[in-house]
SELUM-375842 format. One record per residue (C-alpha): x negated, y, z. Coordinates in pm, 1 decimal, decimal comma. Layout:
<kegus>
+----------+----------+----------+
|     east |    north |       up |
+----------+----------+----------+
|        X |        Y |        Z |
...
+----------+----------+----------+
</kegus>
This chain:
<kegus>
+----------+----------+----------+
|     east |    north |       up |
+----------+----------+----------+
|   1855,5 | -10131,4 |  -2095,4 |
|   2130,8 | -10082,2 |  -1856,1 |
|   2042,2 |  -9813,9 |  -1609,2 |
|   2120,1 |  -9911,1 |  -1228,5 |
|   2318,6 |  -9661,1 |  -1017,8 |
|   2004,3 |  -9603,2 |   -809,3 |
|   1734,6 |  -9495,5 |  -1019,8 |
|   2090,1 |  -9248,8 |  -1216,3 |
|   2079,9 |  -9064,1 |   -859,1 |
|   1767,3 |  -9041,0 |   -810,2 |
|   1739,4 |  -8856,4 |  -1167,2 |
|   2026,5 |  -8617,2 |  -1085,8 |
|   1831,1 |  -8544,4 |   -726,5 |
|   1579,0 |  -8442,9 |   -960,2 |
|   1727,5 |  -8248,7 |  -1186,9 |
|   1910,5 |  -8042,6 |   -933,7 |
|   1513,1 |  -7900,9 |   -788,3 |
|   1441,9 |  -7740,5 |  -1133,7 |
|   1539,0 |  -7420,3 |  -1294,3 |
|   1824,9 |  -7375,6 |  -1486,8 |
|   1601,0 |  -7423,5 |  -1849,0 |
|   1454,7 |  -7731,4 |  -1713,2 |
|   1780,6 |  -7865,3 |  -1633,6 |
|   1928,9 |  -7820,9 |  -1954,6 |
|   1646,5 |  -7958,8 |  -2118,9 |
|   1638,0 |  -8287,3 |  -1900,2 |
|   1966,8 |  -8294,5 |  -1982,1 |
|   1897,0 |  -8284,7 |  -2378,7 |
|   1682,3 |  -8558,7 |  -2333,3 |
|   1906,5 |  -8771,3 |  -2114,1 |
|   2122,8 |  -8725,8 |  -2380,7 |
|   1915,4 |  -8795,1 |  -2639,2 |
|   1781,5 |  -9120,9 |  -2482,5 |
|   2126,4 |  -9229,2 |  -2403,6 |
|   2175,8 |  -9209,9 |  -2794,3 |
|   1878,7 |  -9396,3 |  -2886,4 |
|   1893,1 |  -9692,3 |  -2653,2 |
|   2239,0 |  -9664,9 |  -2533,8 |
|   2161,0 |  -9652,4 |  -2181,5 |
|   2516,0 |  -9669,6 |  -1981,1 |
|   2589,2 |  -9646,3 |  -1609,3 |
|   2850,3 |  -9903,2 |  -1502,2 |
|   3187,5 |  -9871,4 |  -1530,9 |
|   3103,1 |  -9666,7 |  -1903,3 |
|   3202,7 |  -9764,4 |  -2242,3 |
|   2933,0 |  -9702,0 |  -2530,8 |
|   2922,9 |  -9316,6 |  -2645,3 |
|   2997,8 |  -9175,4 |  -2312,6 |
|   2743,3 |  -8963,5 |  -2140,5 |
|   2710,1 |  -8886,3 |  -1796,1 |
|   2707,1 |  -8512,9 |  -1705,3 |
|   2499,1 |  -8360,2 |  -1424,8 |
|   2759,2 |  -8197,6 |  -1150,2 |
|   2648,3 |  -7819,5 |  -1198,3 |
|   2388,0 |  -7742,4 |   -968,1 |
|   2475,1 |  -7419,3 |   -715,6 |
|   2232,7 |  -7079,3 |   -783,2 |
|   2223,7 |  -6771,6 |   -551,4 |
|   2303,7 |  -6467,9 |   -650,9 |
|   2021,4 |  -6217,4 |   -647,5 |
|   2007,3 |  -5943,1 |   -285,0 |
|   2135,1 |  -5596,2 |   -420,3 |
|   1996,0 |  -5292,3 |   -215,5 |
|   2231,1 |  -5094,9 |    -19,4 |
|   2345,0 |  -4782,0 |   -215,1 |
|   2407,5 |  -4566,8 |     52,6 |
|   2044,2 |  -4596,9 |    228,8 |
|   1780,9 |  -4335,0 |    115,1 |
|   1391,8 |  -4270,6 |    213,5 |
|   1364,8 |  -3944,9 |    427,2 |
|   1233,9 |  -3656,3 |    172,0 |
|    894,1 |  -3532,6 |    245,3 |
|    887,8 |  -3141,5 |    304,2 |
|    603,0 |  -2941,9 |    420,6 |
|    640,6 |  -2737,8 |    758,6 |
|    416,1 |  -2452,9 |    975,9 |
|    528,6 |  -2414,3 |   1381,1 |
|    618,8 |  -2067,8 |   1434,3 |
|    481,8 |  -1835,1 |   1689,2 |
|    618,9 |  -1539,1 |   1861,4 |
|    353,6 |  -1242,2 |   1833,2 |
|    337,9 |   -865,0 |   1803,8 |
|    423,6 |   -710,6 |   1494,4 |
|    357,8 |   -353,0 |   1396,7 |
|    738,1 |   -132,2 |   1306,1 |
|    660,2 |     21,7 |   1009,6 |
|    897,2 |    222,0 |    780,0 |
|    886,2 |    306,2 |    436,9 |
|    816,2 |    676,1 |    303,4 |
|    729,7 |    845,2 |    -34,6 |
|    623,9 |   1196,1 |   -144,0 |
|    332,1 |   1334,1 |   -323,2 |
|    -51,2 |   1457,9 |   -246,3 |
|    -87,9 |   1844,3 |   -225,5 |
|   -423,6 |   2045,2 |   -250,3 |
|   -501,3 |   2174,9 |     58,3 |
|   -589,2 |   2500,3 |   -194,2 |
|   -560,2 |   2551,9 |   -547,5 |
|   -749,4 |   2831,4 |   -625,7 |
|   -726,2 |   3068,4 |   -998,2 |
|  -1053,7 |   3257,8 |  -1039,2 |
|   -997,9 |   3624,3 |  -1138,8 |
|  -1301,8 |   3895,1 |  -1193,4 |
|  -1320,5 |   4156,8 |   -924,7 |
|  -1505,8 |   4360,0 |  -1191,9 |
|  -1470,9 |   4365,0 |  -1556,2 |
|  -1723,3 |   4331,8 |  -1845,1 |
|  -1844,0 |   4039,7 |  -2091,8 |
|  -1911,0 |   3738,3 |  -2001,6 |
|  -2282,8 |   3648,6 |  -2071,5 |
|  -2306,4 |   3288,6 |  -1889,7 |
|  -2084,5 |   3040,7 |  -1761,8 |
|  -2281,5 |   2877,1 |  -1455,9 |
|  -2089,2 |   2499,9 |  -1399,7 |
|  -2025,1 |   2213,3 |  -1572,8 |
|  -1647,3 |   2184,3 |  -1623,8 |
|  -1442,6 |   1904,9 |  -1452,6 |
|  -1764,3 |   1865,0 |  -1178,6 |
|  -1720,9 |   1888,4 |   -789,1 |
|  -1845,4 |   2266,6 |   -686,8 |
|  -1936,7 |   2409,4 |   -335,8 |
|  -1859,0 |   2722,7 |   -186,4 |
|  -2071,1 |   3000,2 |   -309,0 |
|  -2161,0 |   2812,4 |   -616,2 |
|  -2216,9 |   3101,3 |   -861,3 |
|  -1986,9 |   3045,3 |  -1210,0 |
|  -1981,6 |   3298,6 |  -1463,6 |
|  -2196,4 |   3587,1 |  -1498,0 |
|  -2080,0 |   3954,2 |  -1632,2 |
|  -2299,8 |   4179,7 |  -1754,3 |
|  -2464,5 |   4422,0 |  -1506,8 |
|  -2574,0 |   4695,4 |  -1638,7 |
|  -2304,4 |   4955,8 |  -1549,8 |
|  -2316,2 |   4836,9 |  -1214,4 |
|  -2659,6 |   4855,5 |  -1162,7 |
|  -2663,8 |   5211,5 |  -1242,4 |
|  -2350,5 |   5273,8 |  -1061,3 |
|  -2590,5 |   5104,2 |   -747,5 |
|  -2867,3 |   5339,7 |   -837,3 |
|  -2686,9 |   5660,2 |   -820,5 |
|  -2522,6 |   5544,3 |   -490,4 |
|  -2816,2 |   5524,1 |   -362,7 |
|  -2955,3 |   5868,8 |   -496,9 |
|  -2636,9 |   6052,2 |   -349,2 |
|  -2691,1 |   5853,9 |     -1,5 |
|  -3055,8 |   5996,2 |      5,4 |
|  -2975,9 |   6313,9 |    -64,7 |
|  -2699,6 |   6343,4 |    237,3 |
|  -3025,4 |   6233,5 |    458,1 |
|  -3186,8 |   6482,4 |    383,4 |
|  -2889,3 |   6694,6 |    413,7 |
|  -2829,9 |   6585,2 |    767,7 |
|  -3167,3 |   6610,6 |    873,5 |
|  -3162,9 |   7017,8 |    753,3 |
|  -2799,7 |   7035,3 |    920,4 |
|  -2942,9 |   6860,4 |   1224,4 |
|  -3275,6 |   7156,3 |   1258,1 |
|  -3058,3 |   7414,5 |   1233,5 |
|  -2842,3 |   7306,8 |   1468,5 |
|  -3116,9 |   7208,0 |   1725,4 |
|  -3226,9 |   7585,7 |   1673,7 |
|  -2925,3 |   7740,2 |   1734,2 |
|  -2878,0 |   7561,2 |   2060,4 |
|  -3206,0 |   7692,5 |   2179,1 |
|  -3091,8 |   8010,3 |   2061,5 |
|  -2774,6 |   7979,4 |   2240,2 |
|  -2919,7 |   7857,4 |   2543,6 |
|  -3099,9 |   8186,5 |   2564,4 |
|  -2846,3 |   8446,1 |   2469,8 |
|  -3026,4 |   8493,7 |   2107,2 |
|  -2776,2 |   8422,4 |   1900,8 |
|  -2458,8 |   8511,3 |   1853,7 |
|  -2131,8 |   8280,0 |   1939,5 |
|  -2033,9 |   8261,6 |   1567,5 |
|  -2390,7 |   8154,5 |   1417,1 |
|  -2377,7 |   7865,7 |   1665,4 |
|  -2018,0 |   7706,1 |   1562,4 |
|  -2162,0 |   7749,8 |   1203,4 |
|  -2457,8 |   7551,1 |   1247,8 |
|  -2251,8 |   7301,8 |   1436,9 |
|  -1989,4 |   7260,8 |   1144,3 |
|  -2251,5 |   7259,7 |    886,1 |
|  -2419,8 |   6927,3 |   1074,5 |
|  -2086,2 |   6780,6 |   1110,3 |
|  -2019,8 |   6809,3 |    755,1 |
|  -2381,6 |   6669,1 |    674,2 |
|  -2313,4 |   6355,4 |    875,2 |
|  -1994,2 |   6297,6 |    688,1 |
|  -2140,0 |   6321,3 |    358,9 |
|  -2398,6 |   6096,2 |    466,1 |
|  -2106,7 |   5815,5 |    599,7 |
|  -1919,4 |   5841,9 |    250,0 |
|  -2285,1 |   5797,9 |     41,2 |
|  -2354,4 |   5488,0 |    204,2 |
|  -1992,2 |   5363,6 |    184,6 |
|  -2045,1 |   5439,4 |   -187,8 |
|  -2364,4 |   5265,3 |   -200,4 |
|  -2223,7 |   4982,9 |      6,5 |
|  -1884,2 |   4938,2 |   -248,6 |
|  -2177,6 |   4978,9 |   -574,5 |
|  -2360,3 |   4702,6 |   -374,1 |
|  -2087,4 |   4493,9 |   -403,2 |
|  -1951,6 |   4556,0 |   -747,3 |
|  -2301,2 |   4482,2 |   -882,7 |
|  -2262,1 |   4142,2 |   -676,2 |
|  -1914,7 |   4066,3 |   -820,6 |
|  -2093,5 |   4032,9 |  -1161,8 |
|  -2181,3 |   3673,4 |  -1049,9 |
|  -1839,9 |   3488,7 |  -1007,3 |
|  -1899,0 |   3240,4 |   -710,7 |
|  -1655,7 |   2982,2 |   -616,7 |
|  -1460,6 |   3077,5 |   -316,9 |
|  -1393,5 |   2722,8 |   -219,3 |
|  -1536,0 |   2403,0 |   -254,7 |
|  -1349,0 |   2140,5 |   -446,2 |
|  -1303,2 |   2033,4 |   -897,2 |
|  -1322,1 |   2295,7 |  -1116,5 |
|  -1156,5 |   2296,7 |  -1478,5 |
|  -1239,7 |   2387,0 |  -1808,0 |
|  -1322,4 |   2762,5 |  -1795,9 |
|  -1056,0 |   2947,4 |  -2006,4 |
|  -1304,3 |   3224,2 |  -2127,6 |
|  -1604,8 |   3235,2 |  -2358,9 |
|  -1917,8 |   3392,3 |  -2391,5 |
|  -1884,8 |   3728,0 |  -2479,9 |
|  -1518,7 |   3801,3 |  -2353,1 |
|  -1430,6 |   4074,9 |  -2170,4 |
|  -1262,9 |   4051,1 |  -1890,8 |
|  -1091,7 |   4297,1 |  -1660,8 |
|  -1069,1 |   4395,5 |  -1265,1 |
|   -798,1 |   4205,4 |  -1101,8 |
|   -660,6 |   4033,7 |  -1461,7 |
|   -326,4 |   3808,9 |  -1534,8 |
|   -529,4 |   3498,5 |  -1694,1 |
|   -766,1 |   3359,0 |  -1447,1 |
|  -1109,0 |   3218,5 |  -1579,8 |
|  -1082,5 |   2868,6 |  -1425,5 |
|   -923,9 |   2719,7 |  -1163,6 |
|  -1061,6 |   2501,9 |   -817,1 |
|   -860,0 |   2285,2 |   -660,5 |
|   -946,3 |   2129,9 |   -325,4 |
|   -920,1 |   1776,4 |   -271,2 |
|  -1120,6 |   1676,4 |     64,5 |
|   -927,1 |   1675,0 |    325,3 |
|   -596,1 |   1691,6 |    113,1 |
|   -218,8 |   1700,7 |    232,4 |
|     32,7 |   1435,7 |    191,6 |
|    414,5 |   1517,1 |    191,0 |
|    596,7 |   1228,2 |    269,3 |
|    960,5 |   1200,8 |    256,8 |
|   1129,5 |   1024,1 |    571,1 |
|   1474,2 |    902,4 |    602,3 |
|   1601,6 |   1058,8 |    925,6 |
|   1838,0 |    730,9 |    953,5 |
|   1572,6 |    534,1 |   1007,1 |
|   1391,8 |    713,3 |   1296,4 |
|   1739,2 |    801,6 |   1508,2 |
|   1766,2 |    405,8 |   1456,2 |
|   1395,5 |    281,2 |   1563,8 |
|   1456,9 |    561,5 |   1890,9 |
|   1698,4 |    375,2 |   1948,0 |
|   1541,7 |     58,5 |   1955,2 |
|   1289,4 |    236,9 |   2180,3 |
|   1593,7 |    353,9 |   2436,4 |
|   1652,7 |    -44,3 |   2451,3 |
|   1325,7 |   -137,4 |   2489,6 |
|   1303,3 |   -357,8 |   2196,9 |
|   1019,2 |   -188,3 |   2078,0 |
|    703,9 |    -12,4 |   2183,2 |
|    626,9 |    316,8 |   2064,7 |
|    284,0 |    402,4 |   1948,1 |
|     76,0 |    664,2 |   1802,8 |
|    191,5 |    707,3 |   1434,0 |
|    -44,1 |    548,7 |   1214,0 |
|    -31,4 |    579,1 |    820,0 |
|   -104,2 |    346,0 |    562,1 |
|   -122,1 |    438,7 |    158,7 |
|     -0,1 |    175,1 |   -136,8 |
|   -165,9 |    287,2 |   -434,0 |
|    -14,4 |    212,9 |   -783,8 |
|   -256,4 |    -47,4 |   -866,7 |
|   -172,1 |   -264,0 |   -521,2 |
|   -466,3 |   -150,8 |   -284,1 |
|   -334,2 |    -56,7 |     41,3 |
|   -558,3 |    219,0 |    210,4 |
|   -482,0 |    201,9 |    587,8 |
|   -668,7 |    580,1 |    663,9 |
|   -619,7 |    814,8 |    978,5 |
|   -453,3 |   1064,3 |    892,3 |
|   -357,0 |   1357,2 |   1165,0 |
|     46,1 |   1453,1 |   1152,5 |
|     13,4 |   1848,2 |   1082,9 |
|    390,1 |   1950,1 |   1063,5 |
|    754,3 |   1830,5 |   1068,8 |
|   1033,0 |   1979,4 |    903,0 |
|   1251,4 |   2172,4 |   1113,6 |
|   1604,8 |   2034,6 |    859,8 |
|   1730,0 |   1751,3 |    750,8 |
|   1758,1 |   1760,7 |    368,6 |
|   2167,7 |   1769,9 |    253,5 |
|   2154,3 |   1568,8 |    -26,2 |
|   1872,4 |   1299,8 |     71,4 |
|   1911,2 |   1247,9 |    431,0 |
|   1534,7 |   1315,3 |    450,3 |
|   1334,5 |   1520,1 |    622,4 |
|    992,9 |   1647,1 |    513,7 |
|    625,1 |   1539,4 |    738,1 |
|    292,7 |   1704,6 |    642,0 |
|    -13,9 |   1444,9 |    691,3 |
|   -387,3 |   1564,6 |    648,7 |
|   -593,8 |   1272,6 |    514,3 |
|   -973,9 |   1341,5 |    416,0 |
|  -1039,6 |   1219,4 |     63,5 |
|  -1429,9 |   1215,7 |     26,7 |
|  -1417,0 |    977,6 |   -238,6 |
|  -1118,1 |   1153,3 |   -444,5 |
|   -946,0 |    850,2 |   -490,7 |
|   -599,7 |   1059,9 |   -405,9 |
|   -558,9 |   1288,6 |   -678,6 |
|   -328,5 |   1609,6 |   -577,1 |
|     28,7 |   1566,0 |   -763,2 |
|     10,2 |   1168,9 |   -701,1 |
|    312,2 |   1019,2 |   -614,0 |
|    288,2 |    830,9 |   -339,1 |
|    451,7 |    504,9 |   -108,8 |
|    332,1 |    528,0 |    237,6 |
|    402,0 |    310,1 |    517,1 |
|    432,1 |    480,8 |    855,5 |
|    371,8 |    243,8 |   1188,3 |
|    529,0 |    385,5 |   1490,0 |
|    513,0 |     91,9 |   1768,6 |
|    504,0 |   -264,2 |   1792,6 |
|    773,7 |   -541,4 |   1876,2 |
|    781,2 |   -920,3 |   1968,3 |
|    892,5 |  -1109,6 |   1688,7 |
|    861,5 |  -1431,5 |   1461,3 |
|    719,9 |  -1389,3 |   1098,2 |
|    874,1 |  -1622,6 |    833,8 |
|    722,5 |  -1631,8 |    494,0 |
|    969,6 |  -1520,8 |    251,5 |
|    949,1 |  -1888,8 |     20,2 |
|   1095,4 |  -2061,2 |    322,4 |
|   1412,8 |  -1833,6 |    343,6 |
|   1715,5 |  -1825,1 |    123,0 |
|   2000,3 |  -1567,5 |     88,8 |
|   2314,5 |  -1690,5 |    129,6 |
|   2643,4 |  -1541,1 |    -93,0 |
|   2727,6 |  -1330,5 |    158,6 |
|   2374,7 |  -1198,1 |    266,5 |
|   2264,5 |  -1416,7 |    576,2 |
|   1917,2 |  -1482,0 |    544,1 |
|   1827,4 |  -1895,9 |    652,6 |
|   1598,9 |  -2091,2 |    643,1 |
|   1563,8 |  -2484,3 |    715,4 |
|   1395,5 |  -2599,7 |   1048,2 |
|   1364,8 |  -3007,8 |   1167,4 |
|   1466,8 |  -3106,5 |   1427,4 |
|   1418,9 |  -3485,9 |   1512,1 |
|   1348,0 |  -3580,8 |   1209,9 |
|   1621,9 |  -3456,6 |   1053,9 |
|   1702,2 |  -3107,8 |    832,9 |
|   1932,0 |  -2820,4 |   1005,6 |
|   1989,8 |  -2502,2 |    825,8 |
|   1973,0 |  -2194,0 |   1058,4 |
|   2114,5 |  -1866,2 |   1032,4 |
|   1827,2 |  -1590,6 |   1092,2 |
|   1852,2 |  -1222,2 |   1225,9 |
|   1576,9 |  -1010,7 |   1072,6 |
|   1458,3 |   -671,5 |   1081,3 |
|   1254,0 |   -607,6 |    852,4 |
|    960,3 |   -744,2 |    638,5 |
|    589,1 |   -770,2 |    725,5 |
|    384,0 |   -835,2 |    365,2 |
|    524,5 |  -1148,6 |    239,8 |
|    738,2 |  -1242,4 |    576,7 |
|   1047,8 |  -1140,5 |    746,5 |
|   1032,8 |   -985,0 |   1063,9 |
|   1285,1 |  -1271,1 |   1244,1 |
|   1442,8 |  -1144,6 |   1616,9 |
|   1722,2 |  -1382,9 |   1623,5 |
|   1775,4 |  -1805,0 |   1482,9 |
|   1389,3 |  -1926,8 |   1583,5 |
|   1253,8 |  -1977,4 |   1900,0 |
|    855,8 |  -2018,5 |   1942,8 |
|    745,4 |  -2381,0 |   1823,0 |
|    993,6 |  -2407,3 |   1597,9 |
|    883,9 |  -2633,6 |   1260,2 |
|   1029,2 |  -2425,8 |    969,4 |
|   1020,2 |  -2590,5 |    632,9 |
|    818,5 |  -2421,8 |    355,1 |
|    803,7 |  -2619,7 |     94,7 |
|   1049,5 |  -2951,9 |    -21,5 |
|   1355,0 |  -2769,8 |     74,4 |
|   1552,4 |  -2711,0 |   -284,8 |
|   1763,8 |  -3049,8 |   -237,9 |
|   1775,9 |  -3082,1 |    119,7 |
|   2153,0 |  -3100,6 |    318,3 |
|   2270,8 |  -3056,7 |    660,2 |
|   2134,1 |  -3382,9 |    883,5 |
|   1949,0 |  -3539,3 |    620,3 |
|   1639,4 |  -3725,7 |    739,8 |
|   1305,6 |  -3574,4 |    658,2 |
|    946,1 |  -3662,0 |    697,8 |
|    736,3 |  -3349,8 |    754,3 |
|    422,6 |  -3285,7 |    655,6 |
|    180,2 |  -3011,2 |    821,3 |
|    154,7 |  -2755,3 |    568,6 |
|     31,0 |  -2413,8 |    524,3 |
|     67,2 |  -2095,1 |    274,0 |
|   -292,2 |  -1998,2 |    107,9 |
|   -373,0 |  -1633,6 |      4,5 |
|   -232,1 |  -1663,6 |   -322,9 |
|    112,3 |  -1798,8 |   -189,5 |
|     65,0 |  -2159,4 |   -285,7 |
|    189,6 |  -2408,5 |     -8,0 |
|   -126,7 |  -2661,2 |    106,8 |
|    -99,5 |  -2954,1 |    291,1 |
|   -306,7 |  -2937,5 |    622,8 |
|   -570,5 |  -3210,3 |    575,0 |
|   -665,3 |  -3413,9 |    950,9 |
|  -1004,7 |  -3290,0 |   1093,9 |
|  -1312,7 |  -3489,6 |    969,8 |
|  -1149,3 |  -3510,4 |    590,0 |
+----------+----------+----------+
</kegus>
């Protein structure tokens, strides 16, 4: 079968619709058939085969290399509030008193009165000494102030006598200056037996040790049956005071001729000092606590100068010795607080921090003061409204486009997206 010129286009047209692998089988076949029956198109000799012109493909679209998607980052608008100035101090609790208990009388100990380590009150009694020799010393006080009574009240008869005698020219000049020296002396006597009964009073009283001051008492450092002496070296225990206690705190004299002069410029707003505590196991305790003293010098090695706080310590959660960081608030300033995740320090120490602005990512260079918790205190880069990145920031350049997300920083410093009302 000779195949027409026709029906030979029509098979090309046909070809040239179908992929590449249909093509080249059609072709097979074509070829194939053209064997078998020795189908020619005019003009060929036997054994030629006609070849398909090669049909044009595109080439596939490749995406432009230099386009990218904007980078999503998280942001929070800053606002301009107040914000306490605050300065570092450190130092140490005192005892208001730390008192050593000494007998005022001596003798054995027959009791001790406390339970060591406990909180005691004034007058508490403590360790008892044995009595006896002062209740006898009492008892003959007392005998020799009775007997100068009754002295004085002879003394005082005579004497009574004699001035009626006296008063009508019975007795003699001489026998009435006697009976007046004689009641003089009685009345003496009588002053020093009571003062002696008064001081054997006492002594018999200082056989009960009584704490002088309330506050912890230690271990008592004497046994039953120990004798102890008037006035001795060793004390028996010891009370220390711990509600209210003192607090000397360290304070860098640098630091307050700098925030007066902030003051003199009227960047800041002076206040009534207010004291804050940072305990050792993270707990702040923001207390009121009354300035008692300032020192007078500036130290010549620290640049320090020393102020005395009085805080009350019901509780006894500040133990005297404790070493102590304080935080001192002394006025208040306008200012922007960054979180400190959103700022970076640059090699030669400016703090910045990445802001958007049209939807694209400019680095700015911030002026801070200071540090507020976890943010910087920021006087100088931000303006109010500002949309400072917090969080997508570790690859971002100068210009780049950015798609920001509301964002904000939870309690335990972990950045959350803000979810849309009603989700």
């Amino acid at each position: 079968m000779i195949l027409r010129p026709v029906a030979l286009s029509v098979l090309i047209l046909g070809l040239a619709g179908q992929p590449l692998a249909a093509q080249q089988a059609a072709g097979a076949g074509q070829a194939q058939g053209q064997g078998q029956g020795q189908l020619q198109a005019p003009g060929q000799t036997q054994g030629q085969v006609q070849t398909p012109a090669p049909v044009p493909t595109s080439a596939p679209v490749q995406p432009d290399a230099g386009a990218r998607a904007p980078m999503t980052a998280g942001y929070m608008v800053v606002e301009e509030t107040d914000v306490a100035v605050r300065y570092r101090l450190t130092g140490r609790a005192v005892s208001l008193n730390d008192t050593q208990l000494r007998p005022r009388v001596g003798g054995a100990i027959t009791a001790i009165l406390y339970t060591p380590g406990g909180v005691v009150q004034a007058g508490d009694p403590l360790f008892a000494i044995d009595p006896l020799t002062y209740e006898a010393a009492l008892a003959s006080a007392t005998a020799t102030r009775q007997g100068a009574e009754a002295d004085l009240s002879a003394a005082r008869t005579a004497f009574d006598r004699a001035e009626r005698l006296r008063a009508a020219s019975a007795t003699s000049e001489a026998n009435w200056e006697t009976a007046h020296v004689t009641l003089l002396k009685a009345e003496a006597t009588l002053a020093r037996a009571q003062a002696d009964e008064d001081l054997a009073r006492a002594q018999l009283g200082w056989t009960t040790v009584r704490a002088p001051i309330a506050g912890v008492i230690s271990v008592p450092k004497v046994a039953l049956g120990d004798l102890v002496t008037q006035n001795q070296g060793d004390p028996l225990a010891d009370i220390v005071q711990i509600d209210p206690i003192y607090l000397d705190l360290s304070e860098p004299y640098s630091e307050r001729l700098r925030i007066e002069g902030r003051a003199a410029r009227g960047e800041i707003t002076l206040t009534e000092p207010g004291l804050a505590l940072l305990l050792g196991d993270g707990r702040r305790i923001d207390s009121v606590a009354k300035l008692v003293s300032t020192g007078a010098t500036v130290s010549q090695t620290t640049g320090t100068r020393l102020l005395r706080f009085e805080l009350a310590n019901p509780r006894g959660v500040i133990a005297p010795g404790l070493f102590l960081h304080a935080e001192l608030a002394v006025g208040t300033q306008r200012a922007i607080l960054v979180p400190q995740r959103a700022t970076a320090r640059q090699r030669d120490g400016t703090l910045t921090a990445w802001v958007t602005v049209g939807g694209k990512a400019e680095r700015r260079k911030l002026t801070e003061v200071g540090t507020d918790g976890n943010a910087w205190i920021v006087t100088g880069g931000l303006a109010a409204g500002d949309w400072v990145l917090i969080d997508g920031t570790s690859n971002l350049r100068d210009g780049q486009e950015v798609a920001p997300v509301p964002a904000e920083i939870d309690e335990n410093g972990v950045v959350q997206d803000i979810r849309p009302a009603g989700n």
